[in-house]
C-alpha positions in Angstrom: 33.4 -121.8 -2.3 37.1 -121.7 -1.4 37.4 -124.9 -1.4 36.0 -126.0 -4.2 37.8 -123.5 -5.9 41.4 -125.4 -4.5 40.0 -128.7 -5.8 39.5 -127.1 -9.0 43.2 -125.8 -9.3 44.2 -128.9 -7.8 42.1 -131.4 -10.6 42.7 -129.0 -13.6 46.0 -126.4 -13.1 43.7 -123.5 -14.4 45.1 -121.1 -12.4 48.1 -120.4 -10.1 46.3 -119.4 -7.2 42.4 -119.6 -5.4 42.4 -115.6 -5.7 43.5 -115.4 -9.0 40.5 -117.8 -10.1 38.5 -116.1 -7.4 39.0 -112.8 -9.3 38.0 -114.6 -12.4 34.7 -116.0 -11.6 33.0 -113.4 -9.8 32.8 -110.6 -12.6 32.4 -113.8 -14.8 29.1 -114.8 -13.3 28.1 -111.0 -12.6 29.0 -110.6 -8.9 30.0 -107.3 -9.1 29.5 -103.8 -8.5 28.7 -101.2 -11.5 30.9 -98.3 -11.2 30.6 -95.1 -13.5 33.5 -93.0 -14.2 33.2 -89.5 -15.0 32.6 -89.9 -18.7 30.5 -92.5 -17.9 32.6 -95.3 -18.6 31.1 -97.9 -16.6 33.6 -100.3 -14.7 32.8 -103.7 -13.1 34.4 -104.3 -9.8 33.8 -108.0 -8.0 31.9 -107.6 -5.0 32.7 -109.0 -2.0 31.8 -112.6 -0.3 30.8 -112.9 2.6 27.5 -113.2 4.9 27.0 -109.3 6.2 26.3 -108.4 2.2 24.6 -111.0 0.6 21.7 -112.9 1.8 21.8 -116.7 1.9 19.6 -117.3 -1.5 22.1 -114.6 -3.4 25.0 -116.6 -2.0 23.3 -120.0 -3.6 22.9 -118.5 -6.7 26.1 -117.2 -6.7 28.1 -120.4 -5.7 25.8 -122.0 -8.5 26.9 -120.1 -11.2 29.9 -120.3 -9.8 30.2 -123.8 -10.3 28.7 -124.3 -13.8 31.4 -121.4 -14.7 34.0 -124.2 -13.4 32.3 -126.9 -15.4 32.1 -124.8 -18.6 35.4 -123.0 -18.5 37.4 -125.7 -17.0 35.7 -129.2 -16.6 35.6 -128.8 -13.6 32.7 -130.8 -11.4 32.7 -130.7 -7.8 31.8 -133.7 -6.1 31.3 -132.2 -2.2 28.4 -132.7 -0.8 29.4 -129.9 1.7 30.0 -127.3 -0.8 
């Protein structure tokens, strides 16, 4: 994921850093937690990556929204086989 979010930066200069695009693709693709405030505002907050809370199938799913995001947004197509 991190990497092909470097090679994206890298191929298209959409953003300055991985974590800024990072912290634009996960509430993007609606990997996020669901927070409601007091007056019940609700606020979406990205969840986080990694292996201890998300199963392997919700991390596929993820990393392939995550990629047609890239491909929509920024024209981006990954060509890793490793991805």
């Amino acid at each position: 994921y991190w990497a092909t979010l470097r090679d994206c930066i890298d191929a298209t200069g959409c953003a300055p850093t991985v974590e800024a695009l990072d912290a634009y693709v996960r509430p993007a693709v609606g990997f996020v937690d669901t927070i409601r405030q007091v007056k019940g505002q609700l606020v979406y907050v990205p969840r986080h990556i990694n292996t201890t809370q998300c199963d392997e199938p919700e991390m596929i799913k993820f990393f392939m929204a995550a990629e047609e995001l890239l491909a929509r947004d920024f024209g981006y197509v990954s060509e890793r086989k490793d991805a």
